[in-house]
C-alpha positions in Angstrom: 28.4 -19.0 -8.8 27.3 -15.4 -7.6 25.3 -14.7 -10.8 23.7 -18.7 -10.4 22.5 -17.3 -6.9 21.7 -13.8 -7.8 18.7 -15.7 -10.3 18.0 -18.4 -8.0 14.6 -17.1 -6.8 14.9 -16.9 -3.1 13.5 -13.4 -2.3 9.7 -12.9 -1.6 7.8 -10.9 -3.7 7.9 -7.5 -3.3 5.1 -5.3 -2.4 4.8 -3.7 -5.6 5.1 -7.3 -7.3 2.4 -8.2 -5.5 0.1 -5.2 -6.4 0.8 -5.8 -10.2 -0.4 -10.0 -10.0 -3.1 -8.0 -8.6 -3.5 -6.0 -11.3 -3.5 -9.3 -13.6 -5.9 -10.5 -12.0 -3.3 -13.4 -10.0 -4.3 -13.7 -6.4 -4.7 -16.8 -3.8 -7.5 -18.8 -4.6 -8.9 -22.2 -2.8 -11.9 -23.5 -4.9 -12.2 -26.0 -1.2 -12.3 -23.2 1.0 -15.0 -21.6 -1.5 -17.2 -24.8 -1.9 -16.8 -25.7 2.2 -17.8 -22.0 2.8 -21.4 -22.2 0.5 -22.4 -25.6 1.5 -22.0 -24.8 5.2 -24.0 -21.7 4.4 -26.7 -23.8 2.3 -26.8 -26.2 5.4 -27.2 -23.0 7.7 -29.7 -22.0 5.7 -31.5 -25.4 5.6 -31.4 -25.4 9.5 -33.0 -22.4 10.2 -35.6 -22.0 7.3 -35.6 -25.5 5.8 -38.9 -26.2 8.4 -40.9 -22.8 6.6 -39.7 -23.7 3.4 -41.0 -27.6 3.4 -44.4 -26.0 4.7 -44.9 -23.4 2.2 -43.8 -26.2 -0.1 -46.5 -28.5 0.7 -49.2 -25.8 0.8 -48.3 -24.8 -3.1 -48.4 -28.6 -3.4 -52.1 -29.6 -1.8 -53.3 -25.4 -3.3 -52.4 -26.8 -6.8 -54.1 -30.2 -6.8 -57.0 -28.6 -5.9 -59.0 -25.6 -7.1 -62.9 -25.0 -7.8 -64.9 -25.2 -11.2 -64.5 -21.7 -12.0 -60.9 -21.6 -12.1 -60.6 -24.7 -14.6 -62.7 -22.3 -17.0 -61.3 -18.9 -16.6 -57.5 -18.6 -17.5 -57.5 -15.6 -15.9 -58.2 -16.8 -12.7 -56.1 -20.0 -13.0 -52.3 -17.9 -13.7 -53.5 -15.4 -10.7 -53.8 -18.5 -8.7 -50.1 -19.9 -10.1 -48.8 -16.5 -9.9 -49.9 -15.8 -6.5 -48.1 -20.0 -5.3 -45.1 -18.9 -7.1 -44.7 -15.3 -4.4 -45.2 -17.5 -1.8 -42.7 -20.0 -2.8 -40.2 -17.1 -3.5 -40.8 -15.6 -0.3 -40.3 -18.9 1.5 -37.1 -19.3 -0.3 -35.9 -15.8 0.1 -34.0 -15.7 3.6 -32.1 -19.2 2.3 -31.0 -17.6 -0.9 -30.0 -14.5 1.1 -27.7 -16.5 3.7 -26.5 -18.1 0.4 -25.6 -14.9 -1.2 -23.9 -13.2 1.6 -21.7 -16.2 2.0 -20.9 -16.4 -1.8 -19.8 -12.8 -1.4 -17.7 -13.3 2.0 -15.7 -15.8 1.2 -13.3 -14.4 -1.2 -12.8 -12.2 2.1 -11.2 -15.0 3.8 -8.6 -15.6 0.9 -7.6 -13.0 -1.7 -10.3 -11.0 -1.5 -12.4 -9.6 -3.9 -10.9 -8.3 -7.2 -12.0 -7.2 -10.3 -9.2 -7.2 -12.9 -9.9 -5.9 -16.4 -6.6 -7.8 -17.5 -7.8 -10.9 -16.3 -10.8 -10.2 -18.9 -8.9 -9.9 -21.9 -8.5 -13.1 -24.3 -5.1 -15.1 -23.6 -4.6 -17.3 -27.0 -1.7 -18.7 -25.4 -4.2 -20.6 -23.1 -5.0 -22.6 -25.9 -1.8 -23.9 -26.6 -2.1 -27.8 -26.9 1.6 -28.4 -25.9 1.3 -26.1 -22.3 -2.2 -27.9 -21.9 -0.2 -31.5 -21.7 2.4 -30.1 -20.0 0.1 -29.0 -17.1 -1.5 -32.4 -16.6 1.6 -33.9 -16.0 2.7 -30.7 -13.8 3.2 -31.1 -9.8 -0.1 -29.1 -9.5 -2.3 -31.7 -11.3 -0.6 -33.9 -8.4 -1.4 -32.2 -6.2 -5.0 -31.7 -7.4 -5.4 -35.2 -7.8 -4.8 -36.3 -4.8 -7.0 -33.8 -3.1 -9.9 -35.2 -5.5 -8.6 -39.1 -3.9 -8.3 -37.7 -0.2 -11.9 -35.7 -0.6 -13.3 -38.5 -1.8 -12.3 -41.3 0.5 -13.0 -38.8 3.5 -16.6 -37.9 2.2 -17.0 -41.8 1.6 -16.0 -42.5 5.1 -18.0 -39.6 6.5 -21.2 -40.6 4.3 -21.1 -43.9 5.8 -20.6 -43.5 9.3 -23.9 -41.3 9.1 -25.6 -43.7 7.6 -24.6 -46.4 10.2 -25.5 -44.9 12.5 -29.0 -43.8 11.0 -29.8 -47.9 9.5 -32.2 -48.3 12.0 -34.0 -44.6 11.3 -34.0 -45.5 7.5 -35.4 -49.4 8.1 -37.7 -47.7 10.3 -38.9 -46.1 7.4 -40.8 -48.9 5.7 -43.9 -48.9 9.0 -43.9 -45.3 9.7 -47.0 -43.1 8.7 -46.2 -41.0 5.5 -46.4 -37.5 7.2 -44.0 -38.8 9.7 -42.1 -40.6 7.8 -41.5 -37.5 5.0 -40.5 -35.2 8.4 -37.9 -38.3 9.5 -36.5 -38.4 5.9 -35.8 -35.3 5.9 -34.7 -35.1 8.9 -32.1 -38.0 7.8 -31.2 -36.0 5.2 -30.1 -32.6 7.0 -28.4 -34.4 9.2 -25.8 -36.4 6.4 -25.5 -33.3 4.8 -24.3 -31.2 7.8 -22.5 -34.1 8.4 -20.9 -34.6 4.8 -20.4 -30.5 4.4 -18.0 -30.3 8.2 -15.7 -33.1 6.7 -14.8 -30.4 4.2 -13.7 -28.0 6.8 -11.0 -30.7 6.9 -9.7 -30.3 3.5 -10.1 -26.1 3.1 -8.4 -26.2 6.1 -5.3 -27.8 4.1 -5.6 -26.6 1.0 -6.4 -22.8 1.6 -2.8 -22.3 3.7 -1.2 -24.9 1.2 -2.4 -22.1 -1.8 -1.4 -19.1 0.1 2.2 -21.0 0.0 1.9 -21.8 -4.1 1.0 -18.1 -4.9 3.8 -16.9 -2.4 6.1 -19.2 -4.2 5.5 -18.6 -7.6 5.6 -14.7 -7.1 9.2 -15.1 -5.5 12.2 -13.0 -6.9 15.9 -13.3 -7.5 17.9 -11.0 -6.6 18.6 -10.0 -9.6 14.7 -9.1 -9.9 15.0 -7.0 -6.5 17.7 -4.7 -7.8 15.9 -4.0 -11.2 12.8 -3.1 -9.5 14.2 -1.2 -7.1 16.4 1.0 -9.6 12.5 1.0 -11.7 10.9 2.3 -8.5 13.8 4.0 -7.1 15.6 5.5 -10.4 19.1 4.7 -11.1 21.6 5.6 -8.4 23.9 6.8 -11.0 21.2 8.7 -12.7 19.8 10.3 -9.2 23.1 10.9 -8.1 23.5 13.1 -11.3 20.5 14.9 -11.2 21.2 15.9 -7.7 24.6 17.2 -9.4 22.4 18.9 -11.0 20.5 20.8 -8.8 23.1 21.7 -6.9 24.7 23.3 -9.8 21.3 25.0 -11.0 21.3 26.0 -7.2 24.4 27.6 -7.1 24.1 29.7 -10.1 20.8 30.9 -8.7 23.0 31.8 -6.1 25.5 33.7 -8.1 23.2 35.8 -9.8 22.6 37.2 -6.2 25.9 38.0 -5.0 26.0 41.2 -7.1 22.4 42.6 -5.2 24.6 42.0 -1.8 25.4 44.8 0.8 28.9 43.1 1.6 30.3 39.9 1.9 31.9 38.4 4.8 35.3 36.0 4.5 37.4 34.2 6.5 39.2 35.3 4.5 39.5 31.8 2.0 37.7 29.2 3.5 34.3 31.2 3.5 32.4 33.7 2.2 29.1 34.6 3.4 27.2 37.5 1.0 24.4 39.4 2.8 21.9 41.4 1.9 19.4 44.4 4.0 16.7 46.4 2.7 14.4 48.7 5.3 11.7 47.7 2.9 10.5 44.3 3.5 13.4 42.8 5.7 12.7 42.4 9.3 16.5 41.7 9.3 19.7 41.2 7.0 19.1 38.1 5.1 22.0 35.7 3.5 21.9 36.0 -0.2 24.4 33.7 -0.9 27.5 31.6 1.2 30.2 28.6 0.3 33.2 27.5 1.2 36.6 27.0 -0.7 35.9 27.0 -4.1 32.4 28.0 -4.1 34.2 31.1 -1.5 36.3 32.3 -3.5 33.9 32.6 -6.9 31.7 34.7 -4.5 34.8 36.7 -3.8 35.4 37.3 -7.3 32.0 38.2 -8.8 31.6 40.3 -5.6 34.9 42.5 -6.5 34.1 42.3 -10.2 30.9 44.1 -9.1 32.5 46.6 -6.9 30.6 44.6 -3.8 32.4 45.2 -0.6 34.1 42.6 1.5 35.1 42.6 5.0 37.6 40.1 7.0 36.0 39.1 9.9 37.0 35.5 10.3 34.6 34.6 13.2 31.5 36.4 11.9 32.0 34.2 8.8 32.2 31.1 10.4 29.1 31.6 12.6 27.0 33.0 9.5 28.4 30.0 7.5 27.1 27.7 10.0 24.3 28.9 11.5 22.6 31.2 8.3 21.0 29.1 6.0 20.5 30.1 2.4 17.6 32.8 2.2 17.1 32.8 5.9 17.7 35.9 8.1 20.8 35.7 10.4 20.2 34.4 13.9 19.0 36.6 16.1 22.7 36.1 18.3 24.7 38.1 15.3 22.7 41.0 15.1 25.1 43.6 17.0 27.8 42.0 15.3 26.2 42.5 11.4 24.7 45.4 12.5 28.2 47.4 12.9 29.1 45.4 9.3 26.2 47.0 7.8 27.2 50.0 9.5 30.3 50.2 7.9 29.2 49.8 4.5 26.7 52.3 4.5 29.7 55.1 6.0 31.5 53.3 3.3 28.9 54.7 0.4 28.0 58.1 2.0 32.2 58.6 2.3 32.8 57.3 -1.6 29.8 59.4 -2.7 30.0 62.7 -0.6 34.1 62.4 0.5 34.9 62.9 3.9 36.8 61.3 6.7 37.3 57.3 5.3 34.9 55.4 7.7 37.0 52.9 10.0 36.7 48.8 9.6 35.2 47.1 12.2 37.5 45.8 15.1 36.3 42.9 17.1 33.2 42.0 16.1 30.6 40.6 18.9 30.3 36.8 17.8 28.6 34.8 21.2 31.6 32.0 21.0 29.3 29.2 21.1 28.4 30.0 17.2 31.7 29.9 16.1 32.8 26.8 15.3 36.4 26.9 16.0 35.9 28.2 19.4 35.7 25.4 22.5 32.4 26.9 23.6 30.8 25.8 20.7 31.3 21.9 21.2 30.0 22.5 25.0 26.9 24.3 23.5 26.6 20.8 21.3 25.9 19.4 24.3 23.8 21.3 26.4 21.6 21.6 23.3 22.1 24.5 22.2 21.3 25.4 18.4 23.8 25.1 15.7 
């Protein structure tokens, strides 16, 4: 039962499923919305230059019936004079054929968008499969086409004749009208059923552009199953991540390592942690921490630091507060700088003494660590909450 519901497609597509139907080419489309959309612009259009366009019409009309004798004998003459009908017709045409290509070009925008898909180019032979072709006609989408076809029609039909009721006595009027008049009422008639005609398809776009939205959002739907493969795809492999951070962490600490031998001294706890520090007058505004860890990590540092003769001191809360509030190639906070400066101190007597001879410099006492940096100390769970850095 739990792998049955793990394929049961119940998820919505992802974002990155989305972006590859995309890719292919497979986004929302209503052909109603489309069709609604350009006829409502071509009536538009018809509205607001139809009345220049009939004019410049009937001008080519009455400028071509009639021309002078010279013109019938000089070719020349004759295709200037076509030519010349044919640049006025254009013009008269052009704002009509603009509206009507700014609305083929915005209404993608309303569902979709536009999209130009190279994959969506490239030939599909398995379009051409007889079987799947007979297999769609009987689908539940050639259904549901057909009965938009049956609805579109019997609303047209019903729109179509109400307009025509209601213009009978326009049209009969027709038969004792003058025929200037009577070409301005036909058209007139005309517009009119067409704007008419066109609006009733608002009706069915409005349907079937929501309705497409919901058949694209449905066919792109995942199992869950399909979630957790894209997300380890997208993600990587948590088992595979979790490794490589391994990793890193090991490639990190033997980075580390290789720096515990260039310390000054390190400072323990003296098994939990070891903090290795390093101070140069050259460069270093102020000692910096070279390398720390605790436990295991502690106590390698402890050994490559005695294998190479690095000293170590025992100052329990110094290492704590350096362990907690020293990060990896930082300098130490500004609060331990008395308290490292006497380590440093130390060391340095340390050298000159083992080099020169002399008195055998004294270790460090109690070292001046503020207790709020120390995590073992009670202070340091007030500074927590006043705020104060940790």
């Amino acid at each position: 039962m739990a792998e049955e519901s793990d394929l049961e497609k119940t998820e919505p597509a992802s974002p990155r499923k989305l972006e590859q139907a995309r890719e292919q080419g497979d986004v929302p489309r209503s052909r109603e919305l489309a069709t609604c959309t350009l006829l409502l612009g071509a009536s538009a259009a018809f509205w607001f230059t139809g009345g220049n366009m009939i004019a410049e019409l009937n001008s080519m009309l009455a400028s071509g019936l009639s021309f002078d004798r010279e013109m019938a004998f000089d070719m020349e003459l004759l295709l200037a004079h076509a030519a010349a009908s044919i640049i006025k017709l254009l013009i008269a045409f052009a704002p009509a054929a603009l509206i009507l290509i700014v609305v083929a070009l915005a209404s993608p925008m309303l569902i979709g968008g536009w999209l130009f898909s190279a994959q969506a180019l490239q030939p599909n032979f398995g379009r051409m499969n007889p079987i799947k072709g007979l297999g769609n006609m009987v689908s539940t989408r050639s259904a549901v086409e057909l009965g938009k076809a049956i609805a579109k029609t019997i609303l047209i039909g019903c729109i179509a004749w109400t307009v025509m009721k209601y213009e009978i006595d326009g049209v009969l009027a027709l038969s004792v009208t003058p025929l200037q008049s009577g070409i301005e009422q036909v058209g007139h008639i005309l517009l009119i059923s067409f704007t008419f005609i066109v609006s009733g398809l608002i009706i069915i776009a409005g349907i079937d552009a929501p309705y497409q939205m919901w058949q694209h959002a449905k066919k792109l739907m995942m199992s869950r199953q399909d979630v957790r493969q894209e997300s380890k795809e997208s993600d990587g492999n948590p088992e595979i991540k979790a490794k490589i951070r391994q990793q890193q962490r090991e490639m990190a600490r033997r980075r580390m390592m290789t720096e515990v031998p260039t310390a000054d001294v390190v400072v323990t706890n003296p098994t939990h942690y070891a903090v290795a520090l390093k101070y140069s007058e050259n460069g270093m505004r102020a000692p910096t921490v070279v390398a720390k860890g605790a436990d295991e990590v502690a106590a390698k540092i402890r050994e490559i630091a005695l294998e190479n003769n690095v000293v170590m001191l025992e100052a329990p809360p110094l290492a704590r507060a350096l362990f907690r509030h020293a990060e990896l190639g930082d300098e130490i906070p500004e609060a331990l700088y008395i308290a490292v400066a006497e380590v440093l101190a130390y060391v340095f007597q340390l050298r000159a003494y083992s080099k020169n001879g002399g008195t055998r410099p004294q270790k460090p006492g109690d070292l001046e660590v503020p207790p709020e940096l120390d995590p073992l100390n009670p202070a340091a769970e007030d500074a927590d909450t006043n705020g104060l850095p940790q």
